[in-house]
C-alpha positions as CSV (number, residue, x, y, z in Angstrom):
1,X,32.1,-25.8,-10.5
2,X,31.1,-27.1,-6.7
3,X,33.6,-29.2,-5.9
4,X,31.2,-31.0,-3.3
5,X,28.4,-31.7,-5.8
6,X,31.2,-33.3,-8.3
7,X,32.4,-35.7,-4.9
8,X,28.6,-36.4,-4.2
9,X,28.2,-37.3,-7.5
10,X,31.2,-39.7,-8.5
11,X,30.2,-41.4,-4.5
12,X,26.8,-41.6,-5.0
13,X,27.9,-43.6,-8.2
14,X,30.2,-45.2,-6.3
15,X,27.5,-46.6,-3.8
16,X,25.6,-47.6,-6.5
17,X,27.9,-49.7,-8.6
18,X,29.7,-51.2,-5.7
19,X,26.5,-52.0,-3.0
20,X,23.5,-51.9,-5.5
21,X,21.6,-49.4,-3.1
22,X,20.4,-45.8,-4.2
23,X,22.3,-42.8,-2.1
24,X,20.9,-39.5,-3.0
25,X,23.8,-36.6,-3.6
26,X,22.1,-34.7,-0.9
27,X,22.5,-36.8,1.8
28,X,26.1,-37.5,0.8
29,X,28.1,-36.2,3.7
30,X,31.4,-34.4,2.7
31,X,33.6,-32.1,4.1
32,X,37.6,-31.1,4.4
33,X,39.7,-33.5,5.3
34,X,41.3,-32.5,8.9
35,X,44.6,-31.8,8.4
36,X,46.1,-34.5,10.3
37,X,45.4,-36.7,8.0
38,X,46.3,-37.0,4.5
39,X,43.4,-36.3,1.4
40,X,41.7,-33.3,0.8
41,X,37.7,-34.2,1.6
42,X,36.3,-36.5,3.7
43,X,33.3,-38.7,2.8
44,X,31.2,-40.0,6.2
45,X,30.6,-43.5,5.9
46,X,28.8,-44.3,8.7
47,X,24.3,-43.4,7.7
48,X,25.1,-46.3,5.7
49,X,26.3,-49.1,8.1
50,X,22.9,-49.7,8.9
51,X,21.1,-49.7,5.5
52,X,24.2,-52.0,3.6
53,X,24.8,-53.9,7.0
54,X,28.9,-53.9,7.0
55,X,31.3,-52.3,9.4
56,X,31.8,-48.7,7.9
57,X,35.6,-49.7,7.6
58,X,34.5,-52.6,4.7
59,X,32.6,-49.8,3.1
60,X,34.9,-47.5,2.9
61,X,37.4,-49.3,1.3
62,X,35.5,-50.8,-0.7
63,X,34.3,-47.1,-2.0
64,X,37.6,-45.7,-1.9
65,X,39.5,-48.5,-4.1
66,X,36.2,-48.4,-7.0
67,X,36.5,-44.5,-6.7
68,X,40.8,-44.4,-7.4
69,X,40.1,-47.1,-10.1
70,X,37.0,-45.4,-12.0
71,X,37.5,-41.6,-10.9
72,X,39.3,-39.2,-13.4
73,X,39.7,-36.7,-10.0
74,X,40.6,-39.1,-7.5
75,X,44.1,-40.4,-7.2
76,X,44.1,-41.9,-2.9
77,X,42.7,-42.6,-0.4
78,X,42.8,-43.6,3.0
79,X,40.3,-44.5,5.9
80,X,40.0,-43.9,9.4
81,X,37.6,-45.4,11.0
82,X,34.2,-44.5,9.4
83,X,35.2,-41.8,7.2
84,X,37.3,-41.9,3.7
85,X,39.5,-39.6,2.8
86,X,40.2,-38.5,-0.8
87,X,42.9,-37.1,-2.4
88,X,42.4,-35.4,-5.3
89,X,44.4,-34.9,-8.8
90,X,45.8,-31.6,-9.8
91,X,43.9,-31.2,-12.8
92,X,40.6,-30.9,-10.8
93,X,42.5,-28.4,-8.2
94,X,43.7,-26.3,-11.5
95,X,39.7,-26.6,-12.8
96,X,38.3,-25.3,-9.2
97,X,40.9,-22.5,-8.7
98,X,40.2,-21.3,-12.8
99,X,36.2,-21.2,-12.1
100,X,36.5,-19.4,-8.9
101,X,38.4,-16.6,-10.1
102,X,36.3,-16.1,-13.1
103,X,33.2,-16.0,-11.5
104,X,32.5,-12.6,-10.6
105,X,29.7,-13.7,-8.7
106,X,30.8,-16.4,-6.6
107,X,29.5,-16.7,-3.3
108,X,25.9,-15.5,-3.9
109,X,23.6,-17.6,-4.3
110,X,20.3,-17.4,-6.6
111,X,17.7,-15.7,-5.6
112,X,14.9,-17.5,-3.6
113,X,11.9,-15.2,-3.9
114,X,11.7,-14.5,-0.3
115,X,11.7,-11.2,1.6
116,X,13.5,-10.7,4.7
117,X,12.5,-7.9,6.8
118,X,15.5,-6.7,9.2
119,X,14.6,-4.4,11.9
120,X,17.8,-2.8,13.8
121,X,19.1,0.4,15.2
122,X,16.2,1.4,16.6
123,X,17.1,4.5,18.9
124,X,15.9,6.6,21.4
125,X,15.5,10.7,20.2
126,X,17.0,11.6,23.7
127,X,20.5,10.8,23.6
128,X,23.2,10.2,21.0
129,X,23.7,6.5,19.3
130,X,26.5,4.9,21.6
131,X,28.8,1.6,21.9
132,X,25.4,-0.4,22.5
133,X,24.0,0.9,19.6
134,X,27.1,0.2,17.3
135,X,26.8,-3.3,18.4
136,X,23.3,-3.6,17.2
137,X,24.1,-1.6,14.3
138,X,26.7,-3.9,13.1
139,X,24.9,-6.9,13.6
140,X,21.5,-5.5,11.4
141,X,24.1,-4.5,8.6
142,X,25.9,-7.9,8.4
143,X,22.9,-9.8,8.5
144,X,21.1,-7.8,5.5
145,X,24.1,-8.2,3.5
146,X,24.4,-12.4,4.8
147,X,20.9,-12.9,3.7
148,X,21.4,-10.2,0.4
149,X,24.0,-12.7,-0.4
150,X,21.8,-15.9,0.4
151,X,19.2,-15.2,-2.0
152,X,16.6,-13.2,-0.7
153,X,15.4,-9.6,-1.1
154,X,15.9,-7.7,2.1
155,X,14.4,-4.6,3.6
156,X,16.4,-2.9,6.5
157,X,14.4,-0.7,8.9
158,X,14.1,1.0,12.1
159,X,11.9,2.1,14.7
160,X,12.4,5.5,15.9
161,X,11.9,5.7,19.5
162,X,10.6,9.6,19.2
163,X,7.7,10.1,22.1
164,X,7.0,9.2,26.1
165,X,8.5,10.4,29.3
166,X,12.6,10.1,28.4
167,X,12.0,12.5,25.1
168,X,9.7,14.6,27.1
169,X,12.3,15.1,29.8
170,X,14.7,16.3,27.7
171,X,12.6,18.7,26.0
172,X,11.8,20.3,29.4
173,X,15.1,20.3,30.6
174,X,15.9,22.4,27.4
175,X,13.3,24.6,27.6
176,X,14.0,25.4,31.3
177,X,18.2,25.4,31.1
178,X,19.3,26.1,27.3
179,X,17.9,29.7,27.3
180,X,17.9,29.6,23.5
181,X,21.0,27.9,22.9
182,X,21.2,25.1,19.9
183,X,23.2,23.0,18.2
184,X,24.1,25.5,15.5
185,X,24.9,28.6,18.1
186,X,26.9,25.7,20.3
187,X,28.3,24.1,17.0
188,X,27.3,20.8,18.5
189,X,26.2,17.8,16.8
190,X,22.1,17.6,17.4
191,X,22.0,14.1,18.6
192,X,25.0,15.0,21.2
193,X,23.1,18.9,22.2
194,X,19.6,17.2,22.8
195,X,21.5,14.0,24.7
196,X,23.6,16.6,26.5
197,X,20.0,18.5,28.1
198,X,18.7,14.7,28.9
199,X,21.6,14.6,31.2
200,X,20.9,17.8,32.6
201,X,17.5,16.7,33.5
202,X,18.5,13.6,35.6
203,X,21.1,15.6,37.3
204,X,18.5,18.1,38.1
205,X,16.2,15.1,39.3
206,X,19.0,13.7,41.7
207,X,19.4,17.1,42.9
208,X,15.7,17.8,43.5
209,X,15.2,13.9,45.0
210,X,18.6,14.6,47.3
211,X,16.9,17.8,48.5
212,X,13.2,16.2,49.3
213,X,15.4,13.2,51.2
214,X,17.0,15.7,53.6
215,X,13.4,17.4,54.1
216,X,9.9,15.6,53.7
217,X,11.5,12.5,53.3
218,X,12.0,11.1,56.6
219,X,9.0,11.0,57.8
220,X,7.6,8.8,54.5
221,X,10.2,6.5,54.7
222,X,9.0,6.3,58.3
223,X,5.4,5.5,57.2
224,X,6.7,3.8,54.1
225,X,9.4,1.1,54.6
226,X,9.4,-2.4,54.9
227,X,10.9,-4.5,57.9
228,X,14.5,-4.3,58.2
229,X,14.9,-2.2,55.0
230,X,17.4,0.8,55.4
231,X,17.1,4.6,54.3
232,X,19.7,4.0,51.1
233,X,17.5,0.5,49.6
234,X,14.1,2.6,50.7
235,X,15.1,5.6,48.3
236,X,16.4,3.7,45.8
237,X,12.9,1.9,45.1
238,X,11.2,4.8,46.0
239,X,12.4,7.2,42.9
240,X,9.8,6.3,40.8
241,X,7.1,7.0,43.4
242,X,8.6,10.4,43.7
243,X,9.2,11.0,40.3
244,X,5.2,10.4,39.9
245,X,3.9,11.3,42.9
246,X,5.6,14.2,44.5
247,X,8.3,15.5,41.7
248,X,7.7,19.1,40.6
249,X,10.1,18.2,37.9
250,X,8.3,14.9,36.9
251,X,5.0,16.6,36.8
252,X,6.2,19.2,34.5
253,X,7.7,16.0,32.2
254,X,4.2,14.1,32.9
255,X,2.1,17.2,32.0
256,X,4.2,17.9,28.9
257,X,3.6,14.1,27.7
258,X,-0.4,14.9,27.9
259,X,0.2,18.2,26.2
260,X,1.9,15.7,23.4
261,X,-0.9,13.5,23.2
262,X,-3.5,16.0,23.2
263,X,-1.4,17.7,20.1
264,X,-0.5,21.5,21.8
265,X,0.7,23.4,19.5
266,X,3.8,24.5,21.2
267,X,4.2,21.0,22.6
268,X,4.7,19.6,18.7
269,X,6.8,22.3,17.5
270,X,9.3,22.0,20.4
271,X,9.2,18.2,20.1
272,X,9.7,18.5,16.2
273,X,12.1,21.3,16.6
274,X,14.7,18.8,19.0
275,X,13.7,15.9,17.1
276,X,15.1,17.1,13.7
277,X,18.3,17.8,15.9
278,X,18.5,15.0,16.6
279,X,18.4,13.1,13.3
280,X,20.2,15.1,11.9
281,X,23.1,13.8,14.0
282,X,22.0,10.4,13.7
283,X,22.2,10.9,10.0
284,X,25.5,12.0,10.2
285,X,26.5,8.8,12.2
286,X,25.3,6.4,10.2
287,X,26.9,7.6,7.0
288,X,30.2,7.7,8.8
289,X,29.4,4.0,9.5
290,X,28.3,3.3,6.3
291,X,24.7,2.2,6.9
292,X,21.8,3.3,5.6
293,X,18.0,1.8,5.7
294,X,15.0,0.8,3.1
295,X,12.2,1.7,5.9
296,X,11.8,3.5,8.9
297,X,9.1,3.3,11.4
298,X,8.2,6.1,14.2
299,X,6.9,5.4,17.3
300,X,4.4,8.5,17.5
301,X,3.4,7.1,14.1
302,X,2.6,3.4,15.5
303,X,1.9,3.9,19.5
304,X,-1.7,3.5,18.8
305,X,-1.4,0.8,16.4
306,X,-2.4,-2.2,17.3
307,X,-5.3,-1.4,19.7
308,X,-7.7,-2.2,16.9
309,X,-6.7,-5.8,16.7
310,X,-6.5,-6.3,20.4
311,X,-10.1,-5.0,20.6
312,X,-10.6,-8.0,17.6
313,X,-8.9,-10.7,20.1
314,X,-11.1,-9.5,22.6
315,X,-14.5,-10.0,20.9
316,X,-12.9,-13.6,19.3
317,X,-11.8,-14.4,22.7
318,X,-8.2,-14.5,22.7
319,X,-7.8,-12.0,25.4
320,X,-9.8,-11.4,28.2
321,X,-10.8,-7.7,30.1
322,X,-10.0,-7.5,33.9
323,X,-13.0,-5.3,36.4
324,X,-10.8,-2.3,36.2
325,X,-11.0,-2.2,31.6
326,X,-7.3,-2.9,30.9
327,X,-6.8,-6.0,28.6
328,X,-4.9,-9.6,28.8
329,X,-3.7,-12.2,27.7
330,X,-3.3,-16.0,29.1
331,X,-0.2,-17.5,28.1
332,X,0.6,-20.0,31.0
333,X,-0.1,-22.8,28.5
334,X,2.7,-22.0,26.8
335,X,4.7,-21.4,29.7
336,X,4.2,-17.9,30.5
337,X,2.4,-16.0,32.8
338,X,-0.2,-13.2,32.1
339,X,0.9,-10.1,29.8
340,X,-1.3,-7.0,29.7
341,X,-1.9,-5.9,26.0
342,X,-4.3,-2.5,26.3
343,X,-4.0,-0.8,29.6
344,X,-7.0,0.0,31.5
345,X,-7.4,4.2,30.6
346,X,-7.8,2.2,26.7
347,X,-3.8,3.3,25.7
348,X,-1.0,1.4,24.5
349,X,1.9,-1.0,26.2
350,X,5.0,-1.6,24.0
351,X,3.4,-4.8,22.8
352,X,0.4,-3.4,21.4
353,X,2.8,-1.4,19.1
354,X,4.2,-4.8,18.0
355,X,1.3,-6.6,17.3
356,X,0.4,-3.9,15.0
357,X,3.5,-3.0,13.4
358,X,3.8,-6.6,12.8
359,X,0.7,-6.8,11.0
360,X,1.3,-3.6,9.0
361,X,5.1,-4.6,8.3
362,X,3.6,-7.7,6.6
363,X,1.1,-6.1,4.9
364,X,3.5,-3.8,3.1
365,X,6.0,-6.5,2.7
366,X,4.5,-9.8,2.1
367,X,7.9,-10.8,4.2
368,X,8.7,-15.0,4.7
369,X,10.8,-13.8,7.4
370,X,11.1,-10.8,10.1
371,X,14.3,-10.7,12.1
372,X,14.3,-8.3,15.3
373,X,17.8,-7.2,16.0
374,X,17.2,-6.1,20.2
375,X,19.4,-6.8,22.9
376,X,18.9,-9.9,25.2
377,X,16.9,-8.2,28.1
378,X,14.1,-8.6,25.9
379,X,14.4,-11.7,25.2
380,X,10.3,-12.6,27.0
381,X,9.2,-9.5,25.1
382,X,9.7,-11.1,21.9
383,X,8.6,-14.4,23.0
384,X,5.5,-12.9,24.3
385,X,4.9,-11.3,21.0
386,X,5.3,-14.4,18.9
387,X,2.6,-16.4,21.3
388,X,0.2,-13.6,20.8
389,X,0.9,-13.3,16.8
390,X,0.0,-17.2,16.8
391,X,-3.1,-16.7,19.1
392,X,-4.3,-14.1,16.8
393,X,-3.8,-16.4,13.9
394,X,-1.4,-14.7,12.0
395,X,0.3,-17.0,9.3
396,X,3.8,-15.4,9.5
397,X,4.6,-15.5,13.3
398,X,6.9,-18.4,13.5
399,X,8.8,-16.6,10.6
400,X,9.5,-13.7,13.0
401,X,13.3,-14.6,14.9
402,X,14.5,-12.3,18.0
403,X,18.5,-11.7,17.0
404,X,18.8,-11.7,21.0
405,X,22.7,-10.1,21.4
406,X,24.6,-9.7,24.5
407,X,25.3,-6.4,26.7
408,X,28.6,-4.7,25.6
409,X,30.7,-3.9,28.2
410,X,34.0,-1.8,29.2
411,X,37.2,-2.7,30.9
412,X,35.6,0.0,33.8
413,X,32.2,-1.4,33.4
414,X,28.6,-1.2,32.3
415,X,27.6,1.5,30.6
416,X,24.7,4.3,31.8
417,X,23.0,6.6,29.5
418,X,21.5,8.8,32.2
419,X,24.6,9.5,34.0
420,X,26.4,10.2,31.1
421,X,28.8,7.7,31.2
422,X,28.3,5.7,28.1
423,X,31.0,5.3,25.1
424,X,29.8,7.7,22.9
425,X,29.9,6.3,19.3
426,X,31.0,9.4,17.2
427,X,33.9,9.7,20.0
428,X,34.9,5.5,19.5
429,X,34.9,6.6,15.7
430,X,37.3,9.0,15.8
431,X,39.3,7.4,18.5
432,X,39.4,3.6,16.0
433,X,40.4,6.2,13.1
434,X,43.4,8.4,15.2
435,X,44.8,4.8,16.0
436,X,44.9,3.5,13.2
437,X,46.4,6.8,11.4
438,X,49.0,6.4,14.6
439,X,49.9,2.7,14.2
440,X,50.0,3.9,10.2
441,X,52.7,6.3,10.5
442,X,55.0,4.4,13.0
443,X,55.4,1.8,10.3
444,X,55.6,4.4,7.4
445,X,54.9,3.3,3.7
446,X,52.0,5.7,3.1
447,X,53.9,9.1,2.9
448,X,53.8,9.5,-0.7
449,X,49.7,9.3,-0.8
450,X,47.9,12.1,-0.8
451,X,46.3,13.4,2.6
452,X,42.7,12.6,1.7
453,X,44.2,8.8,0.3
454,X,45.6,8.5,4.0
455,X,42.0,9.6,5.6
456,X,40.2,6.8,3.3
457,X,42.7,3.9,4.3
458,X,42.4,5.4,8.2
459,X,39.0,5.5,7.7
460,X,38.6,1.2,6.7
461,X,41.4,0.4,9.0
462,X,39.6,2.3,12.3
463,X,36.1,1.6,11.5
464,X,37.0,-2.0,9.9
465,X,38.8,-3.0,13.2
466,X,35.7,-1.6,15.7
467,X,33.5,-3.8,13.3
468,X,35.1,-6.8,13.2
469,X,36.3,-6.9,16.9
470,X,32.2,-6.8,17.6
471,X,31.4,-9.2,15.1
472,X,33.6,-11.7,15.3
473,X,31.9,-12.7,19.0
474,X,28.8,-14.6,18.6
475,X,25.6,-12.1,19.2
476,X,24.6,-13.8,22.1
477,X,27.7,-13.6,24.1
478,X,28.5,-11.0,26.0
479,X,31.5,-9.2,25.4
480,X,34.0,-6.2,27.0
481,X,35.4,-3.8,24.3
482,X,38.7,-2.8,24.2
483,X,39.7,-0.4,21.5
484,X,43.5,-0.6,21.7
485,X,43.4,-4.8,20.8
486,X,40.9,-4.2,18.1
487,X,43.8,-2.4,15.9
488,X,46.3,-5.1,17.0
489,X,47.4,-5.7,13.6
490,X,48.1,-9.9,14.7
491,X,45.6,-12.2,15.5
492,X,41.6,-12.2,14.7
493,X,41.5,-8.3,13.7
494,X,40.7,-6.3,10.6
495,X,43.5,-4.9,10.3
496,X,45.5,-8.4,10.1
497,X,42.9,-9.5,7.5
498,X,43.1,-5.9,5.4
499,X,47.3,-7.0,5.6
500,X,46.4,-9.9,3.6
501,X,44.8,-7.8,0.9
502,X,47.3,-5.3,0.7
503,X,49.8,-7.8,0.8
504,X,48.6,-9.5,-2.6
505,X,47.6,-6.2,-4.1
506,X,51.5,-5.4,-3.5
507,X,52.3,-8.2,-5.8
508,X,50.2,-6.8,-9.1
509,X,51.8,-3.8,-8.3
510,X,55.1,-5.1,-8.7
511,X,54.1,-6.1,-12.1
512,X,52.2,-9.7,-11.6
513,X,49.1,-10.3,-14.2
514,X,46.5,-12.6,-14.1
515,X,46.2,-15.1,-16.6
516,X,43.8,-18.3,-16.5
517,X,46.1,-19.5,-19.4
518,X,48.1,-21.8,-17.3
519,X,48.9,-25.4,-17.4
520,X,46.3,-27.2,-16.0
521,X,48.3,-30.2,-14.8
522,X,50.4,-28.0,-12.5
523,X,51.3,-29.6,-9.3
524,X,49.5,-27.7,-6.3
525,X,51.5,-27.8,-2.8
526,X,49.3,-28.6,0.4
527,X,48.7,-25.1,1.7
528,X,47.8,-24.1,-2.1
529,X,44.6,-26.7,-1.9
530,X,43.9,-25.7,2.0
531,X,43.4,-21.9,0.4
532,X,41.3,-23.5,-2.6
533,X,39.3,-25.5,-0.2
534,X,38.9,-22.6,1.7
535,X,37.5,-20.7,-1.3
536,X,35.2,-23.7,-2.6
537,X,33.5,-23.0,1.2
538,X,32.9,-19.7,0.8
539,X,29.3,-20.2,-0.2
540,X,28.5,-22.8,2.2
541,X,29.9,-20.3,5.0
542,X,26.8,-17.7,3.6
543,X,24.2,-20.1,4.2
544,X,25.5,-21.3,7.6
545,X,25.9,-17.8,8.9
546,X,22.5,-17.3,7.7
547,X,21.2,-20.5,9.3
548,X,21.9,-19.2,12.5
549,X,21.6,-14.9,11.8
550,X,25.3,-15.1,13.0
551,X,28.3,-12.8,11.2
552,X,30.7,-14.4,13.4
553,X,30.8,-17.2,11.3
554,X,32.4,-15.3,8.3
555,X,34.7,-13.3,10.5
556,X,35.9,-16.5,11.3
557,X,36.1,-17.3,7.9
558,X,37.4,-14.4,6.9
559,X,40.2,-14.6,9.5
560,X,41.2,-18.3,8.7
561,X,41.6,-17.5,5.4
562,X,43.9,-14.6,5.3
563,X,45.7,-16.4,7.8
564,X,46.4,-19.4,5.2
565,X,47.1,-16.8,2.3
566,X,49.9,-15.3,5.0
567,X,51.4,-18.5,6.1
568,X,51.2,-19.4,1.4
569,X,53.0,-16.4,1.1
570,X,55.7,-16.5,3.7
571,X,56.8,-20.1,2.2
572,X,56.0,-19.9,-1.5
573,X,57.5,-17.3,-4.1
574,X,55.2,-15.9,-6.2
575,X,56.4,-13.7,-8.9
576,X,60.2,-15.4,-8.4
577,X,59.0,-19.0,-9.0
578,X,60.7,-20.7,-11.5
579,X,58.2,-22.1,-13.6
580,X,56.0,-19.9,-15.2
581,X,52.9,-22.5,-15.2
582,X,53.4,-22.0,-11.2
583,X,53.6,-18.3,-11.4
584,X,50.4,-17.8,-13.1
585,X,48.2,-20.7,-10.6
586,X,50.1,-18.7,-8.0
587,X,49.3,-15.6,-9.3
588,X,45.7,-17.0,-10.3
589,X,45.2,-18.0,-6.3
590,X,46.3,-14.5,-4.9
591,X,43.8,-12.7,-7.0
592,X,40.8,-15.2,-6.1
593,X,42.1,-14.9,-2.2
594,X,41.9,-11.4,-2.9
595,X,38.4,-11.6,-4.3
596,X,37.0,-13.8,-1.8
597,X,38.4,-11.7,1.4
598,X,37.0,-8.2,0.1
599,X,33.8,-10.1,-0.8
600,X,33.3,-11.7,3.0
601,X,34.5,-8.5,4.5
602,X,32.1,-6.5,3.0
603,X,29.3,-8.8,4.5
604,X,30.5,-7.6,7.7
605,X,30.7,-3.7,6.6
606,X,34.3,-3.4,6.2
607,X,36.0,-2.4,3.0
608,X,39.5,-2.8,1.9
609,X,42.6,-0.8,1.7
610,X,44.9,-0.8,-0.7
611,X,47.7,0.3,1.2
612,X,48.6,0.0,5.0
């Protein structure tokens, strides 16, 4: 039972009896009433000033006094301005509550035969995942489950970032520092012992650069600077130039990328060696998180993808080949510049891989839509890569949408991987699991659970409040993370919504039952229909988070309602009330408040305790 279609419905009859003029259901616009004013929807008068040619206020009133007279559901109304406001009869409020809770599968929606291909994660092999990562993480996971739960089949990948110069460096550093010391001897997590020697390597660098300043390098910044440009700014835009040019270091990292690419023996065994270290800490992440993947794509798999169909565009004249062999593309008619697609030595740039992992993706999917989960600062890489999918004539690139999310940052700062300083995301799950065991045991209650009980509720009360602390900002913001206020158990956290739940699980456990035997005429108070309207939304919140590839829009959802359930439950008794009709709709409306909040919560990743 939608209690919007029933509305658009009875109005659209409405229209038709009163004003002789056709209104389609669809285009009947309807929404909660605002609580200032009295009724419980709100019907928008005003696309049909024009067509009937009266003030809005004439129609409405109109509307409203046919619908009170002719309606079975609806017993006022009011109007302000152009909009009507209905108030509706307790025996419709009984009916919505009733079908809510005994539709298991409320709030997904059929299935629409489209695939949606979500790509996120998407890590490097030379460090450990961090606070970054987690961010993307999050957002991939929500956004498979939003569009699970809109109706299409969806297929979550990554692309393993496992070859060039950054994996190569820390494979050398290892080789020239660990002498034969691994993650096993250490007892170190791989992802951590390989990120660890990465580190090692840039140190080493700075030293080696430092060391070549105090020496050689006078005399080329001499020959080397520009006007007015100091010895600090010089070096610093230098480093790469050193790095290529004069680095004993880099040339050992550049010559062990060719031995890569020409597939040395030794070369492939250490890189497959470090690389299974690696995973298998990134493994151990992600099921911590609870996130897994359908598909997953590796970079030394794919680099050379894509070459074949930019030597295509080239012979059909969609790129174009500079003197020196490298290839191009114009896109200054679309408001771009030009972007280099095949260099000139005939090897790949990151958007050759693209172009033909695209193609292949789509090929193995048949997907309607791709959605690339990659932080803002590549935000023109994406936009380049749709413009060259449409030159190429490939059908599905304005299906493919750049989930563009903003930089997480600390209360100290941004973070950097090759210094070491980032927020390491094993270390931020542990530390969102110790508070919440802390803040558990200063309020007590859980001492009679068994220690692994305790680990499972600290468990969804630390990782639920890290989630829904990043996911309750829209992506595209950028956003400082603060550990300590994501446990805050008031205001827009997890751990106040989980309180909600535990609160109305409390209840059945002091002996309440669920019954949708109750008398359907009961009388409903004002904050009992706000949490049924609430409810009735719940779908409608799906397809608008979808809309826009945006899980903050059930956080926010999610919040709101357990903050209605806490303010219904603070003023009403529950199992005390007097009449037992009351008791059982009261009873009825915890348990579908409970549904509903463990059903949007689990669209952003977090599960629900029973206890807190």
């Amino acid at each position: 039972m939608d209690i919007k279609n029933i509305l658009a419905e009875e109005i659209t009859a409405a229209v038709k009896s009163v004003f002789d003029h056709k209104l389609d259901p669809k285009h009947a616009l309807i929404s909660p009433t605002k609580k200032e004013f009295e009724g419980a929807y709100t019907f928008v008068v005003f696309p049909l000033v024009k067509v009937l040619r009266n003030s809005p206020e004439n129609i409405a009133n109109q509307l409203g006094e046919y619908l009170v007279e002719n309606s079975e559901h609806i017993t006022a109304f009011n109007v302000i301005k152009g909009f009507l406001n209905l108030s509706l009869d307790n025996k419709l409020w009984n009916a919505i509550l009733k079908s809510i809770l005994e539709n298991k599968d409320f709030g997904q929606h059929p299935s629409n035969d489209k695939t949606i291909v979500v790509e996120y994660s998407s890590p490097n092999t030379n460090k450990p995942l961090h606070l970054g990562h987690l961010r993307n993480i999050f957002l991939g996971w929500s956004i498979s489950k939003i569009a699970k739960a809109a109706g299409y089949k969806v297929v979550k990948t990554k692309v393993v970032n496992d070859r060039g110069i950054a994996i190569c460096k820390s494979m050398l550093s290892w080789q020239k520092f660990a002498e034969g010391v691994t993650p096993e001897s250490s007892k170190t997590k791989g992802d951590h012992f390989v990120g660890d020697y990465y580190v090692k390597f840039e140190q080493a660098f700075r030293e080696e650069y430092t060391n070549w300043q105090n020496n050689e390098g006078e005399a080329v910044f001499k020959s080397n600077a520009k006007d007015g440009e100091d010895a600090a700014a010089f070096y610093k835009r230098y480093k790469n130039t050193y790095f290529n040019e004069h680095s004993q270091l880099g040339g050992e990292a550049r010559k062990m990328l060719l031995d890569w690419e020409s597939g040395e023996p030794n070369t492939i065994a250490l890189w497959k060696k470090m690389n299974g270290w690696v995973y298998d800490g990134f493994n151990k992440t992600y099921g911590a998180l609870g996130v897994d993947f359908n598909d997953i794509v590796y970079e030394s798999d794919t680099y050379l993808l894509g070459k074949e169909y930019v030597l295509q565009g080239l012979k059909d004249n969609v790129f174009y080949q500079k003197p020196d062999n490298s290839i191009w593309v114009d896109l200054e008619e679309e408001g771009m510049d030009q972007k280099i697609v095949l260099r000139s030595d005939g090897t790949s740039v990151y958007i050759t891989q693209d172009i033909g992992t695209a193609k292949v993706r789509h090929d193995k999917f048949s997907f309607d839509n791709m959605v690339y989960v990659v932080a803002d600062e590549q935000d023109y890489h994406f936009q380049v890569l749709k413009q060259v999918l449409k030159k190429l004539g490939e059908p599905y690139a304005d299906n493919l949408f750049h989930l563009s999310y903003g930089m997480v940052e600390l209360t100290t700062g941004k973070m950097k991987s090759r210094e070491g300083t980032v927020v390491d995301a094993d270390d931020l799950i542990e530390e969102v699991k110790q508070m919440a065991r802390t803040s558990a045991d200063e309020r007590g209650g859980l001492s009679e659970l068994s220690e692994e009980e305790r680990q499972s509720i600290f468990e969804k009360i630390g990782l639920g409040a890290l989630k829904y602390y990043i996911l309750k900002i829209n992506p595209r913001k950028w956003m400082t993370f603060n550990p300590e206020d994501s446990v805050d158990m008031q205001g827009a956290t997890a751990p106040y919504i989980q309180n909600a739940f535990v609160r109305i699980q409390s209840i059945f456990r002091k002996g309440g039952e669920v019954s949708t035997d109750w008398n359907r005429e009961v009388a409903l108070s004002n904050q009992e229909k706000e949490l049924i309207v609430l409810l009735s939304s719940f779908p409608e919140e799906i397809s608008e988070a979808m809309q826009k590839y945006d899980p903050s829009v059930i956080a926010t959802y999610t919040f709101n309602l357990a903050k209605a359930y806490h303010k219904f439950y603070h003023d009403h008794r529950i199992l005390g009330a007097e009449d037992p009709s009351v008791k059982q709709m009261r009873l009825a409306l915890s348990k579908t408040v409970a549904n509903i909040i463990e059903k949007s919560s689990d669209l952003l990743g977090i599960g629900m305790p029973n206890y807190m």
